[in-house]
C-alpha positions in Angstrom: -15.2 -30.6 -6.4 -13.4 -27.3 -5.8 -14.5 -24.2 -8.1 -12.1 -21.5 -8.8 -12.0 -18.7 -10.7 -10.2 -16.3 -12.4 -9.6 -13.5 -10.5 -7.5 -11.8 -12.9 -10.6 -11.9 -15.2 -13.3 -11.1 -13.0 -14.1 -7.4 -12.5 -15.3 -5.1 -10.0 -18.7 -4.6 -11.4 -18.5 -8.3 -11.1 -17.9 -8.5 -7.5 -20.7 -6.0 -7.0 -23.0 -7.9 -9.3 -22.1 -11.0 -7.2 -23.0 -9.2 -3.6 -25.9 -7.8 -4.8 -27.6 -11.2 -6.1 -26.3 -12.8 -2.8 -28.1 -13.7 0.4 -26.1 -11.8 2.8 -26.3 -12.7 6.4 -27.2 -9.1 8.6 -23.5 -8.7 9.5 -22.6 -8.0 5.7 -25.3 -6.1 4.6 -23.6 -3.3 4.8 -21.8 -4.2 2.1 -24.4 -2.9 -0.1 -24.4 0.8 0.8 -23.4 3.4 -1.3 -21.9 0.5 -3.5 -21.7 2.7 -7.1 -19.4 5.5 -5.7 -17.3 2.8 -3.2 -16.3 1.0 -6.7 -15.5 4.1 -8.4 -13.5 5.3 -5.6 -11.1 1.4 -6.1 -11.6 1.8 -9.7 -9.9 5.6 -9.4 -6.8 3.8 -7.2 -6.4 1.3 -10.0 -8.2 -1.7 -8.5 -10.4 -2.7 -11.2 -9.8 -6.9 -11.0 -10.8 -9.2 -8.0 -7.3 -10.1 -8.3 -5.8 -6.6 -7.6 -8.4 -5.9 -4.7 -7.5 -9.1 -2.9 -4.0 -7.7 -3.4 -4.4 -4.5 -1.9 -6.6 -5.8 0.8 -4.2 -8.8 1.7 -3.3 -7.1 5.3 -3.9 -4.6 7.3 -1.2 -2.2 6.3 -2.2 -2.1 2.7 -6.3 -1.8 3.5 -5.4 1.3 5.6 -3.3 2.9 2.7 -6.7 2.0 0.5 -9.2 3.6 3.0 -7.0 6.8 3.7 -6.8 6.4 -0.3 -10.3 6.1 -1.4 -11.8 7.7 1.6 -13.9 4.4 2.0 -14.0 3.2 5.6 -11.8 0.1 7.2 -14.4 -1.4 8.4 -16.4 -1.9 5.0 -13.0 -2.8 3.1 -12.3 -5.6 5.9 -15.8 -6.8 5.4 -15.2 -6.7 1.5 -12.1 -8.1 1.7 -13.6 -11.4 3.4 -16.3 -11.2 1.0 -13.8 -11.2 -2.4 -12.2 -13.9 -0.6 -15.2 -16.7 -0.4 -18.0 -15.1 -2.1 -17.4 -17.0 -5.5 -17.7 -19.9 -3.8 -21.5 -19.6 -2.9 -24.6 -19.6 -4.5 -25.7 -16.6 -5.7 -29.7 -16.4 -4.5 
C-alpha cells in the first residue's frame, strides 16, 4: 500500500522534525548541520510547505536561484531536495 501525504500541509519544521528522528545513512548526515538557520533562510524566500520546497528545488536552475538566494550551499539543497522527495516514505527511527 502506497502512503502519501500532503505536502501542501506539511511544514518545514516538519521536514526538519522528520530528518532529525531519521536514520540517515553517512552520506546525508550532513543534512543536519546548521539545520535552525538553513530553514529560516527558505522560510525568509517564502518556502515554508514541503510542497513549495519540492517546487523550488524541482531542477537545477531553480536550486541555484535558491542557494544564491538563501546563501545555503547546492550541495546541501540537492541532498535535501532528494530527502523531501522520499523521506516520508520511511520509518522514522
Amino acid at each position: 500500500m502506497a502512503y502519501h501525504i500532503d505536502a501542501e500541509n506539511v511544514s518545514l519544521d516538519d521536514l526538519l522534525k522528520r530528518i532529525e528522528a531519521t536514520d540517515l545513512v553517512p552520506s546525508r548526515a550532513s543534512l543536519l548541520e546548521k539545520t535552525g538557520v538553513k530553514m529560516k533562510a527558505l522560510e525568509q524566500q517564502g518556502i515554508t510547505t514541503l510542497a513549495r520546497l519540492r517546487n523550488e528545488l524541482k531542477n537545477s536552475k531553480r536550486l541555484e536561484a535558491v542557494a544564491k538566494s538563501t546563501g545555503i550551499e547546492t550541495q546541501y539543497l540537492t541532498l535535501l531536495r532528494r530527502k523531501s522527495k522520499a523521506g516520508f516514505q520511511s520509518r522514522p527511527r
